[in-house]
TORSEDREN-573138 format. One record per residue (C-alpha): residue number from 1; chain; x, y negated, z. Coordinates in nm, 4 decimals, always signed. Each point is the difference from the previous one (the first is absolute). Last residue first. Example, Ala and Ser with C-alpha at 12.3 -4.5 7.8 and 13.67 -1.06 7.14 Angstrom:
# TORSEDREN-573138
[2 "A" [+1.3670 +0.1060 +0.7140]] [1 "A" [-0.1370 +0.3440 +0.0660]] 
# end
This chain:
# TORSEDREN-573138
[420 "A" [-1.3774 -10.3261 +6.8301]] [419 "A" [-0.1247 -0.3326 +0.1297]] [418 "A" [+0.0103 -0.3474 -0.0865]] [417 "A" [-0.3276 -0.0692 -0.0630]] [416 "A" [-0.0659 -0.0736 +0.3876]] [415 "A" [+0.2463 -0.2520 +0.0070]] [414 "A" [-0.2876 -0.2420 -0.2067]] [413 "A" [+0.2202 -0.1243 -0.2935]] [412 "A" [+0.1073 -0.3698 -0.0511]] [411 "A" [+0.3544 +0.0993 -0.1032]] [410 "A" [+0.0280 +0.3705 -0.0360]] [409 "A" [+0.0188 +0.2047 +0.3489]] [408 "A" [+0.3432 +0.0135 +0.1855]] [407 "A" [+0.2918 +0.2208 -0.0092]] [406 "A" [+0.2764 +0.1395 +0.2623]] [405 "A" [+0.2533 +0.2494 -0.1212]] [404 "A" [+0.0325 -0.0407 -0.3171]] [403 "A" [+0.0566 +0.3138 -0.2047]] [402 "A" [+0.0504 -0.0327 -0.4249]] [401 "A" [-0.0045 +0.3635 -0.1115]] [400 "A" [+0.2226 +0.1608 -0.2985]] [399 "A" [-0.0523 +0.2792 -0.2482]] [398 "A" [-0.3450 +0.1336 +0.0772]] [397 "A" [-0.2290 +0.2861 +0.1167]] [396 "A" [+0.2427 +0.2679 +0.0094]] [395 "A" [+0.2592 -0.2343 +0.1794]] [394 "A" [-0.2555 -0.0420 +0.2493]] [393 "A" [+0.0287 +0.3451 +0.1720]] [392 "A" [+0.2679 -0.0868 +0.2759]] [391 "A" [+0.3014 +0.0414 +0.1410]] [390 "A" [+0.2137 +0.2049 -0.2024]] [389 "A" [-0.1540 -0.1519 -0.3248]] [388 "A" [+0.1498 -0.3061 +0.1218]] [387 "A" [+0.3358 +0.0017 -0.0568]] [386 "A" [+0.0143 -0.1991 -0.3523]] [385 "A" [-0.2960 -0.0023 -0.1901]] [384 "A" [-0.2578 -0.1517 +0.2253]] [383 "A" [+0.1948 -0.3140 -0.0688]] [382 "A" [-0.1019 -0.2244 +0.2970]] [381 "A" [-0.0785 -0.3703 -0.0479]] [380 "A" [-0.0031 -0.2140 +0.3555]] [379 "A" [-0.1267 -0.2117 +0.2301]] [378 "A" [-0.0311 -0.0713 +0.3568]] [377 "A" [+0.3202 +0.2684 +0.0190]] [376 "A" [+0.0663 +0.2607 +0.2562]] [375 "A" [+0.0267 +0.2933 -0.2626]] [374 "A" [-0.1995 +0.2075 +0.2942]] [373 "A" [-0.3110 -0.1348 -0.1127]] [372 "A" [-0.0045 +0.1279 -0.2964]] [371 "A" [+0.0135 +0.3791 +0.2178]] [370 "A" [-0.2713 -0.1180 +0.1972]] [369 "A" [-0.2603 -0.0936 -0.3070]] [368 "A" [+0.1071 +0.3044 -0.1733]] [367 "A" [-0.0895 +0.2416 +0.4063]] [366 "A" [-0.3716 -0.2268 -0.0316]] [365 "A" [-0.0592 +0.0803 -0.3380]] [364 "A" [+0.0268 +0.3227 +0.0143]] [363 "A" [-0.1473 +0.0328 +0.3293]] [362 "A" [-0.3046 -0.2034 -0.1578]] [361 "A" [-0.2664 -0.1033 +0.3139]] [360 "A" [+0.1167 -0.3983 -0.0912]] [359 "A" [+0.0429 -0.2855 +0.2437]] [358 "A" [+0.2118 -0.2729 -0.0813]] [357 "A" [+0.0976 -0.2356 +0.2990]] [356 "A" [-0.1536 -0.2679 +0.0218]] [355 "A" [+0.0371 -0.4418 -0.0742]] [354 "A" [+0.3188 +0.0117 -0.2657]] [353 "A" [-0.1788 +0.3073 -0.1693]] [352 "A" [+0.2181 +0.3497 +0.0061]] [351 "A" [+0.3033 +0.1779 -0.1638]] [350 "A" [-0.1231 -0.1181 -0.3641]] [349 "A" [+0.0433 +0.2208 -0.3076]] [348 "A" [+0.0408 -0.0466 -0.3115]] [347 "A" [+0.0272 +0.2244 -0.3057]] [346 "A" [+0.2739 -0.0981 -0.2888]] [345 "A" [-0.1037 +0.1880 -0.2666]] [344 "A" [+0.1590 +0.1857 -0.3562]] [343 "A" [-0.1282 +0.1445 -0.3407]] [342 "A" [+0.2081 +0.0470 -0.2464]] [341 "A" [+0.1534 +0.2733 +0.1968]] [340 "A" [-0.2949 +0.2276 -0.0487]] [339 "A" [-0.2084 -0.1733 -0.2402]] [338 "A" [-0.3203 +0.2472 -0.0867]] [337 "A" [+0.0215 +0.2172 +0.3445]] [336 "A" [+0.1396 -0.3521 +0.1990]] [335 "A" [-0.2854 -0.1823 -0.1390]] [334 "A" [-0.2531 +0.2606 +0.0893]] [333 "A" [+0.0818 +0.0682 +0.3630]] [332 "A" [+0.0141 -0.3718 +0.0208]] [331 "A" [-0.3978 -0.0294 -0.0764]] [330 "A" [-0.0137 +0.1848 +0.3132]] [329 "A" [-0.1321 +0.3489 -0.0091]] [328 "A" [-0.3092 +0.1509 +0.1516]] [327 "A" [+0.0152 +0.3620 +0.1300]] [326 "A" [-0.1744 +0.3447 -0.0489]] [325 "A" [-0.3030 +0.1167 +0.1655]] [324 "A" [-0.1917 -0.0984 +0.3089]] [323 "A" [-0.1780 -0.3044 -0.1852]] [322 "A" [+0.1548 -0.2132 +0.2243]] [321 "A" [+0.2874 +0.0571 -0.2333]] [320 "A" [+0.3278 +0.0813 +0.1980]] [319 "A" [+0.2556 -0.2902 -0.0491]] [318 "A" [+0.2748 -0.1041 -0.2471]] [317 "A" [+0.2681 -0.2870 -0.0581]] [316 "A" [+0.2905 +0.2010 -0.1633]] [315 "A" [+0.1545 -0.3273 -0.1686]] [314 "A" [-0.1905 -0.2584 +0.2389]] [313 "A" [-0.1097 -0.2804 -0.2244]] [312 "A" [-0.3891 +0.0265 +0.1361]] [311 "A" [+0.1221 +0.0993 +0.3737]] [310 "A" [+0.2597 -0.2885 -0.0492]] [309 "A" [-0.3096 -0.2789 -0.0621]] [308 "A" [+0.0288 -0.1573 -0.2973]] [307 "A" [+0.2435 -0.1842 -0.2002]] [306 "A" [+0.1113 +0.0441 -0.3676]] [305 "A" [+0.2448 -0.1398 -0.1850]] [304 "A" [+0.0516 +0.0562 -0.3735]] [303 "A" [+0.3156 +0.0134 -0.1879]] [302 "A" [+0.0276 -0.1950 -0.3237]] [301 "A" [-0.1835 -0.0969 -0.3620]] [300 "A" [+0.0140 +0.2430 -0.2532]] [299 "A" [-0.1773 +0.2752 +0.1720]] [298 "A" [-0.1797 -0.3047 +0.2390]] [297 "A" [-0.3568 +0.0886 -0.0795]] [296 "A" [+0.0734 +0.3958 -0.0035]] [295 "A" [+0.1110 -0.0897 +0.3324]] [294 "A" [-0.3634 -0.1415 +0.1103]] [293 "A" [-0.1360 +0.2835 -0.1858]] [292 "A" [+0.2108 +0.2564 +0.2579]] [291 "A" [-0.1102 -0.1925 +0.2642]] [290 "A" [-0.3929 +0.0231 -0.1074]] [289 "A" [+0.0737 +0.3501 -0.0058]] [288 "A" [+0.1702 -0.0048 +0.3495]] [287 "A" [-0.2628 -0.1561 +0.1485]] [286 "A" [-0.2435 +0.2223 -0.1472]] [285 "A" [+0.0894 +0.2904 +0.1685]] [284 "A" [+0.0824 -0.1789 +0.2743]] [283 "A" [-0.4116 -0.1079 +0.0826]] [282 "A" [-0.1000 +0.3392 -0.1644]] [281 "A" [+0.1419 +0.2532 +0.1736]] [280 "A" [-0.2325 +0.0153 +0.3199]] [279 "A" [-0.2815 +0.0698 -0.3083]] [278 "A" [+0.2013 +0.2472 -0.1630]] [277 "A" [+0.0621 +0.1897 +0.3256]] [276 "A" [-0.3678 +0.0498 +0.1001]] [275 "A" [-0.1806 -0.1691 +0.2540]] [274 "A" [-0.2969 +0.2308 +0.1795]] [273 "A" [-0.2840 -0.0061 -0.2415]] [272 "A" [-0.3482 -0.1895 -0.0486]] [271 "A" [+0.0133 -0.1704 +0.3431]] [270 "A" [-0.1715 -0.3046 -0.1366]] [269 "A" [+0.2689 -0.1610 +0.0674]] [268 "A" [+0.3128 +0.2063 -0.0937]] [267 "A" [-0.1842 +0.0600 -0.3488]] [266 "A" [-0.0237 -0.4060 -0.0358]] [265 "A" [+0.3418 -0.0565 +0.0710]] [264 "A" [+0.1533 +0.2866 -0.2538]] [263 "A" [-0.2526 -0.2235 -0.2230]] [262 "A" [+0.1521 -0.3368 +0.0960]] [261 "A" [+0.3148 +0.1559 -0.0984]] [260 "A" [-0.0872 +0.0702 -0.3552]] [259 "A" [-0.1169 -0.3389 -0.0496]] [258 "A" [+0.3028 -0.1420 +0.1522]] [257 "A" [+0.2431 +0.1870 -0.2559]] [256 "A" [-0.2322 -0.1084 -0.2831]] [255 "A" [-0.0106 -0.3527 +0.1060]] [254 "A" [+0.3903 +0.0519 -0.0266]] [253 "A" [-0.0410 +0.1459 -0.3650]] [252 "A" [-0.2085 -0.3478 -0.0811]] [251 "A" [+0.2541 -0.1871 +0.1573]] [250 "A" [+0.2700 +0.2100 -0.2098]] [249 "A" [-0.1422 -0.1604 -0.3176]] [248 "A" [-0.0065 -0.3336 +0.0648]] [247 "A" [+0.3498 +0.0199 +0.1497]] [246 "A" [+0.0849 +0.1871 -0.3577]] [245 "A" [-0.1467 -0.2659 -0.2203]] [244 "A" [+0.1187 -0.3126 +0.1058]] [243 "A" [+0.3782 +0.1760 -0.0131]] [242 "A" [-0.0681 +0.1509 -0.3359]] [241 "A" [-0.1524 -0.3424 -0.0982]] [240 "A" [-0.2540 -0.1372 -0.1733]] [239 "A" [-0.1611 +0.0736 -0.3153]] [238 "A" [+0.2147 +0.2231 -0.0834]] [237 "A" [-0.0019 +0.1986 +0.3195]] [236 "A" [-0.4122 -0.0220 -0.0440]] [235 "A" [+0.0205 +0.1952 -0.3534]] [234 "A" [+0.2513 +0.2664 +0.1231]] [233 "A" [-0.2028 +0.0299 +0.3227]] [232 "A" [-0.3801 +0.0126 -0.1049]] [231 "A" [-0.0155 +0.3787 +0.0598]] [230 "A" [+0.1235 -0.0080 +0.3125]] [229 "A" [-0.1166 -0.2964 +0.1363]] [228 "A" [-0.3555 +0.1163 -0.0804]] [227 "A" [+0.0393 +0.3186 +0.1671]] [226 "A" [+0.1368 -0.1509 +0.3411]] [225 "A" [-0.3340 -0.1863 -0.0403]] [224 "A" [-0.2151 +0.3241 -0.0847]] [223 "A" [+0.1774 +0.1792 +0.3371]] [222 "A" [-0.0871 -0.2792 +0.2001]] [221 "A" [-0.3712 -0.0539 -0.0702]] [220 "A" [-0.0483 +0.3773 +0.0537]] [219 "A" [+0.1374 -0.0038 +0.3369]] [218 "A" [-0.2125 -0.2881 +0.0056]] [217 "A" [-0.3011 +0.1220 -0.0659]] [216 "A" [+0.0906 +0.3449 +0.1826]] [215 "A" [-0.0488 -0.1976 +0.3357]] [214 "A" [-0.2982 -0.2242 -0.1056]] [213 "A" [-0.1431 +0.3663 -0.0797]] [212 "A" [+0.1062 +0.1410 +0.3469]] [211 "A" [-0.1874 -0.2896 +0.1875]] [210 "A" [+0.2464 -0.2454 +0.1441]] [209 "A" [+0.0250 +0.0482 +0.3988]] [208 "A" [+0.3298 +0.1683 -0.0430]] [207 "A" [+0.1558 -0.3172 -0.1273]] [206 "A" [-0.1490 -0.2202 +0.2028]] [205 "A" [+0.1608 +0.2046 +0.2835]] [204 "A" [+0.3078 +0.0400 -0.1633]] [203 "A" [+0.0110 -0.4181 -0.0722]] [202 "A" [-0.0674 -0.1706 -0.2871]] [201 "A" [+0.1333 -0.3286 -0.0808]] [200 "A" [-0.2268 -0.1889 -0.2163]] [199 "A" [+0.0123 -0.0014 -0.4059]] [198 "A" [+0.0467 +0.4027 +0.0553]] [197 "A" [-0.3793 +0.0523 -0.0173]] [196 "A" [+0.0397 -0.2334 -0.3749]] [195 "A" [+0.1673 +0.3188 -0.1394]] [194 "A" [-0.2519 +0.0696 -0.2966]] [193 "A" [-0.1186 -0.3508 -0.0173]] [192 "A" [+0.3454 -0.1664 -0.0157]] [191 "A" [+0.0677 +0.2748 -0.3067]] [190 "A" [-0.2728 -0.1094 -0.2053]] [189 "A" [+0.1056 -0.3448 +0.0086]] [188 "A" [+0.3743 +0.0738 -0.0424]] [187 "A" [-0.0724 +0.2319 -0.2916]] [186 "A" [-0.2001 -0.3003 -0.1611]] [185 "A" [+0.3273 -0.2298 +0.0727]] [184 "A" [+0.1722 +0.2038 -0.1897]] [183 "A" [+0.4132 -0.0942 +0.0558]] [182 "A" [-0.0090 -0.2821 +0.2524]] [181 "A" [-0.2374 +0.0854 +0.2181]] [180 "A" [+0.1352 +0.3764 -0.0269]] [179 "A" [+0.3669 -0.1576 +0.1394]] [178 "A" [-0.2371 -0.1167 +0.3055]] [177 "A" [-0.1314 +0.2924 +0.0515]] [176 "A" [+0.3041 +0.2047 -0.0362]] [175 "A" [+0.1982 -0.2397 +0.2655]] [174 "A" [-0.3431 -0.0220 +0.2252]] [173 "A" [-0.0518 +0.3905 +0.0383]] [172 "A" [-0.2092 -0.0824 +0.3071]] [171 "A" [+0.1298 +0.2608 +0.2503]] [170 "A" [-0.1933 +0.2008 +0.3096]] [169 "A" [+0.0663 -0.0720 +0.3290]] [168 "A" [+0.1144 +0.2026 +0.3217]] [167 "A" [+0.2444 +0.2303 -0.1658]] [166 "A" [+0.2171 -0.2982 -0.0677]] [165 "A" [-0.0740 -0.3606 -0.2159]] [164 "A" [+0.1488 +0.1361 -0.3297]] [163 "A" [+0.1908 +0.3809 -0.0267]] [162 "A" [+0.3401 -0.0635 +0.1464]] [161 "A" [+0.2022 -0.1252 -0.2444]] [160 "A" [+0.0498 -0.3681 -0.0246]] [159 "A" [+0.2442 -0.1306 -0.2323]] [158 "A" [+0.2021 -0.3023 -0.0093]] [157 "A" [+0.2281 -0.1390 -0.2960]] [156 "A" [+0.3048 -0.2033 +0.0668]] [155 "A" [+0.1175 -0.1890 -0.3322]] [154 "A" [+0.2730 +0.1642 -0.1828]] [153 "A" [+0.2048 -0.2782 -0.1691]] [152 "A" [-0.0046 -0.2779 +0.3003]] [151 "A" [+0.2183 -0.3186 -0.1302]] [150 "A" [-0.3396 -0.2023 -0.0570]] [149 "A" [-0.0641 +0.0373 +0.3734]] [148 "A" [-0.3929 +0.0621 +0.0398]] [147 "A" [+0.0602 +0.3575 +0.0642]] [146 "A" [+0.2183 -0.0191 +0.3234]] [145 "A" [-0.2522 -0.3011 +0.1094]] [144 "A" [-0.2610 +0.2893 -0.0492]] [143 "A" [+0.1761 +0.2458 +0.1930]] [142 "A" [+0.1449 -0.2289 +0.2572]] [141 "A" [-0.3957 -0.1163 +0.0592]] [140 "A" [-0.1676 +0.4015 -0.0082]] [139 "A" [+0.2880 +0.0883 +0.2699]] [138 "A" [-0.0323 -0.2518 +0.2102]] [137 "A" [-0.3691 -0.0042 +0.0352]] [136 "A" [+0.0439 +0.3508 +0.0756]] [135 "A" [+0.1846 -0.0490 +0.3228]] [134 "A" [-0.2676 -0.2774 +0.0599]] [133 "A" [-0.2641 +0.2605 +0.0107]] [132 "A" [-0.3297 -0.0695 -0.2007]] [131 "A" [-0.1433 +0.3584 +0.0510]] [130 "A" [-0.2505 +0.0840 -0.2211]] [129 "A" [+0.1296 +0.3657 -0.0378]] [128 "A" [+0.3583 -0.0683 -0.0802]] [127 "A" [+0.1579 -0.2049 -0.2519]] [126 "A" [-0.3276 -0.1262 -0.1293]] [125 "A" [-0.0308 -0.1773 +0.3196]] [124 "A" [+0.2799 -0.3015 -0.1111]] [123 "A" [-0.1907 -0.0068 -0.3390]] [122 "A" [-0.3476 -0.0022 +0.1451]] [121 "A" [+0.0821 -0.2654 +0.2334]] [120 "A" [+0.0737 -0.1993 -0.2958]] [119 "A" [+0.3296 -0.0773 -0.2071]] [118 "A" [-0.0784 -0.1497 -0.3620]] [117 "A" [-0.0664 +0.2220 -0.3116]] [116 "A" [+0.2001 +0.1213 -0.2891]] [115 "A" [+0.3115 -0.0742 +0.1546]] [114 "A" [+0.1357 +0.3428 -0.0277]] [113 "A" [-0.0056 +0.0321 +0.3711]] [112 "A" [-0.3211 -0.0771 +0.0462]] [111 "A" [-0.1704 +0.2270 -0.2718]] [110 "A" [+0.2262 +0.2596 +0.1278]] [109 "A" [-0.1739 -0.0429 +0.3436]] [108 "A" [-0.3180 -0.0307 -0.1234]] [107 "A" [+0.0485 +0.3721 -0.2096]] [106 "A" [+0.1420 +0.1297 +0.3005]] [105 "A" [-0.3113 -0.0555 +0.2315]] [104 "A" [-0.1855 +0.2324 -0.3608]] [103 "A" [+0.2940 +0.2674 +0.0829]] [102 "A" [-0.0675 -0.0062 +0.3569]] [101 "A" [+0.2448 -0.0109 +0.2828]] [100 "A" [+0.3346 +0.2171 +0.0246]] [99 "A" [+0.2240 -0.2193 -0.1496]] [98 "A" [+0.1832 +0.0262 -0.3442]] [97 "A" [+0.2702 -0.3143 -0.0636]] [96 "A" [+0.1583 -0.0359 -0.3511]] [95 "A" [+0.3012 -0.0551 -0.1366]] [94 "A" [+0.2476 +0.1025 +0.1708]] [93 "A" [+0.3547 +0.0008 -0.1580]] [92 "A" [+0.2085 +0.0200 +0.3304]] [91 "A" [+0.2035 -0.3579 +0.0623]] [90 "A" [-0.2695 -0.2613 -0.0117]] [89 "A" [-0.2989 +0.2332 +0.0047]] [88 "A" [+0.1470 +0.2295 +0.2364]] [87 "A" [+0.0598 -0.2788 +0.2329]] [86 "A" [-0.2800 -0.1587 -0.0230]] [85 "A" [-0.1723 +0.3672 +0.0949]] [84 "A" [+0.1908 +0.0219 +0.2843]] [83 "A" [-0.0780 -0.3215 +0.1802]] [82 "A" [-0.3538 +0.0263 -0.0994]] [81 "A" [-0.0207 +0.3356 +0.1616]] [80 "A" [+0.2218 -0.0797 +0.3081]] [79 "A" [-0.2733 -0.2725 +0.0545]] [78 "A" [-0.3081 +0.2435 -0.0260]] [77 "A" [+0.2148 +0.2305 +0.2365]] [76 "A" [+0.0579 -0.2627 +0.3094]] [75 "A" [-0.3022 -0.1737 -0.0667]] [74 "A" [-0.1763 +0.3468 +0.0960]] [73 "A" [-0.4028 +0.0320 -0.1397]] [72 "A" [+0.0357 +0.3648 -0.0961]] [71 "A" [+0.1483 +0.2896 +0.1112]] [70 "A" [+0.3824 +0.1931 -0.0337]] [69 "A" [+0.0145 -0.2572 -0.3533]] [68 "A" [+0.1673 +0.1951 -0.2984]] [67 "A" [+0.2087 -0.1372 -0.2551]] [66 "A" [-0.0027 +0.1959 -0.3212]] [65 "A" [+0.2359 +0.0002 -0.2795]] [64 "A" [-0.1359 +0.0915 -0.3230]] [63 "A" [+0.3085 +0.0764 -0.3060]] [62 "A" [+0.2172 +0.0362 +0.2618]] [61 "A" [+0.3923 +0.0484 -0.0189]] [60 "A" [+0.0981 -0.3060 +0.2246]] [59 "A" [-0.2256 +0.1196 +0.2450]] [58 "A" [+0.2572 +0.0052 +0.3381]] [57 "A" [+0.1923 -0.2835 -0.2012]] [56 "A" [-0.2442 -0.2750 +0.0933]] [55 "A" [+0.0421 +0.0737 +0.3571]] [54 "A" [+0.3678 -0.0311 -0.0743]] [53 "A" [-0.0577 -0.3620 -0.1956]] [52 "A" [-0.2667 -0.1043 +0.3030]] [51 "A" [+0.2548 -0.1275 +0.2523]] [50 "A" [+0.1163 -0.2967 -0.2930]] [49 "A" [-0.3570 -0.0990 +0.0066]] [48 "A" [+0.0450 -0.3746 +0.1450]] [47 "A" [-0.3133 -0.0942 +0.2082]] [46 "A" [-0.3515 -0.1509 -0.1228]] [45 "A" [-0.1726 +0.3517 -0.0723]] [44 "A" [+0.0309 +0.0822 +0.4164]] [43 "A" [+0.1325 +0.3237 +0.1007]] [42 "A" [+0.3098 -0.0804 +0.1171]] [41 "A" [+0.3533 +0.0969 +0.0626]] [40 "A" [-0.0294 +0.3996 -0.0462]] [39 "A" [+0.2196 +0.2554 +0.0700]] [38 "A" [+0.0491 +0.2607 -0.2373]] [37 "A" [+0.0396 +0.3730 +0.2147]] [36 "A" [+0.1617 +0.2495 -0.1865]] [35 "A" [-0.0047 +0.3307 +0.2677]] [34 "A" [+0.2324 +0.2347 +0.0254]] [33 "A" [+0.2733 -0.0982 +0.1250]] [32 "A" [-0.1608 -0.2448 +0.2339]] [31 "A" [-0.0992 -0.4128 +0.0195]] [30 "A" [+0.0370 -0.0147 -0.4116]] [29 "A" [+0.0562 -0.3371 -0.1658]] [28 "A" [-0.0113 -0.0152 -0.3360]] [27 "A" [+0.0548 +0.1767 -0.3682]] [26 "A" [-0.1298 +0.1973 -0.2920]] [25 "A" [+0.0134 +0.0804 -0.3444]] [24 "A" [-1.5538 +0.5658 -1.4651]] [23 "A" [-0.1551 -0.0849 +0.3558]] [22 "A" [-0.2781 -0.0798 -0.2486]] [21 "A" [-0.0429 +0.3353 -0.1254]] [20 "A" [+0.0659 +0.1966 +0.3224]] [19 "A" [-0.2976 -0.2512 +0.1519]] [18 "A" [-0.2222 +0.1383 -0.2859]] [17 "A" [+0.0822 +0.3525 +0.0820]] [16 "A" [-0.0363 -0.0499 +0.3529]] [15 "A" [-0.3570 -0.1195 +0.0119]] [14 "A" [-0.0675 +0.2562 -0.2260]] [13 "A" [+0.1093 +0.3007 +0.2621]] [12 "A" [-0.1575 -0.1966 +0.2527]] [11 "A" [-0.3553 -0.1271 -0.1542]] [10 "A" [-0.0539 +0.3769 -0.0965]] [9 "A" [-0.3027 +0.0689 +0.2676]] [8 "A" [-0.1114 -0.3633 -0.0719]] [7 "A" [-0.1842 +0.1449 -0.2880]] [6 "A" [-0.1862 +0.2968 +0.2261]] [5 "A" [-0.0924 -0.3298 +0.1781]] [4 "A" [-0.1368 -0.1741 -0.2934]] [3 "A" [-0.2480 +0.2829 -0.1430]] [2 "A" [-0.1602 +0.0279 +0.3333]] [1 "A" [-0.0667 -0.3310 +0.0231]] 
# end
């Protein structure tokens, strides 16, 4: 454990020299001077998108561009999400849709999309958490109907890239064990054995209730997997595929990423140690590695569009570690060190739910939330770029925000969800 952390010391500096690898005209309506405000006809996937072409522009020169939801479970912002990225996929050169749920939740989704298996509840929940929104119904079906035309050239990939099922659950490497299956089916049987306590969903306080061996078992079982793919991959990449095996491959580098996580878990538990700053790291740490292998993915391909929450895309997103020392980064504070201006979001915000007012004990965001408001629209785009910097601190986080002034809780979803 040890060992790890002092490795995740460096994830930042590396982090951005891989993204720096990979990373290898404006107008509308404005209500002031100074500001560029881009009105907004509808946020609904089914209406004309003629509105969206200066939104569009705002990240014209992104290599990732990152739309940003103010909290989770809002029709309002899932909507404007599918809206935007059909339009960037029609007119933008995306190719592939990153969300912040788990990379093994992704694999089903991608599965779906790419026609290899047919819609389920676990395909519409793969897109977030188990949720089977109807917002993200829409988006898996125009996705797969978008890849099913014979005239589509780049079909839509999705990634997930948090690290699988959340902090609360531990991952089944199910895209490297099934690719094992298929390769040495000896390995595979050995293997099933040596991680079968992940077969069911294992929660921190299962987790911590493991005796220590059981826990360094599978440490150990992890690291001699990841060693087995790579020294078989040359002779597995021709047997296959370089695509077939480089998901396979990162799954077992994502159960890595949870394993080491459950273990910052455990210490916390068992009141070991007070938490330390690698450990706080570690969820956005490796989000933005498994973003920067998602673009690796799509090099040749397109842009990539990623959605999360706006603290996670949030270009200086930081706080003070609870550990009393130092501070915790977004996964945005590495994109924009590695991509800079290749790297651009559209954050949302909402000035309240349709049913209450919103109640938050942020004076920051409190006096941003006022100042949108004063635009005097329903809904609008702002370009943070133009007049703005006066006024306020977000255009240091991003590059344009969506505001609307009322919203509403996803389709079907308990009102209680949606909340900051």
């Amino acid at each position: 454990m040890t060992h790890t952390l002092k490795n995740l010391a460096g994830i930042v500096p590396a982090l951005v020299l891989a993204f720096a690898v990979l990373a290898s005209a404006t107008s509308g309506a404005a209500d002031s001077p100074t500001l560029r405000v881009l009105p907004l006809q509808s946020l609904d996937l089914t209406n004309a998108s003629d509105d969206l072409r200066d939104v569009a522009r705002l990240v014209a020169d992104a290599r990732v561009v990152g739309f940003g939801e103010g909290w989770h479970y809002v029709h309002e912002f899932l909507t404007m999400r599918n809206r935007l990225f059909v339009y960037l996929v029609e007119h933008g050169g995306v190719t592939a849709y990153a969300g912040e749920t788990g990379f093994e939740r992704g694999v089903v989704a991608d599965d779906f999309v790419a026609g290899r298996s047919a819609r389920s509840s676990d395909a519409i929940g793969a897109v977030f958490y188990n949720a089977e929104l109807a917002e993200n119904r829409q988006l898996l079906d125009w996705i797969r109907a978008y890849n099913d035309k014979p005239s589509t050239r780049q079909p839509i990939r999705f990634y997930g890239i948090d690290v699988s099922a959340g902090r609360s659950r531990a991952p089944w490497p199910v895209a490297a064990m099934d690719y094992l299956w298929q390769r040495d089916p000896s390995l595979a049987r050995r293997f099933e054995r040596r991680l079968q306590v992940l077969r069911s969903p294992l929660s921190i306080d299962e987790y911590v209730a493991l005796p220590a061996s059981e826990r360094g078992a599978l440490t150990e079982a992890i690291s001699d997997l990841i060693d087995v793919f790579d020294g078989m991959q040359l002779e597995w990449i021709r047997q296959s595929s370089r695509t077939q095996f480089e998901r396979a491959h990162r799954a077992v580098l994502v159960a890595r990423q949870g394993d080491v996580q459950r273990r910052c878990d455990q210490r916390l538990r068992s009141d070991e140690t007070q938490p330390s700053l690698a450990c706080e790291q570690l969820r956005d740490g490796a989000m933005a590695e498994n973003l920067r292998w998602a673009m690796e993915q799509e090099r040749s391909r397109g842009r990539v569009f990623v959605f999360a929450h706006n603290w996670h895309l949030d270009k200086v997103g930081s706080r003070p570690a609870e550990s009393g020392g130092g501070t915790v980064h977004s996964m945005g504070v590495y994109l924009n060190e590695a991509l800079g201006a290749r790297y651009q979001v559209i954050a949302s915000m909402g000035g309240g739910m349709a049913d209450r007012e919103y109640v938050s004990t942020d004076s920051r965001m409190l006096r941003d939330l006022e100042w949108l408001r004063r635009v005097n629209r329903p809904q609008y785009v702002l370009d943070l770029s133009v007049g703005a910097a006066s006024e306020t601190q977000l255009p240091a986080s991003f590059d344009a925000m969506l505001f609307i002034n009322k919203v509403r809780p996803c389709l079907g979803c308990d009102a209680k969800l949606a909340a900051p």
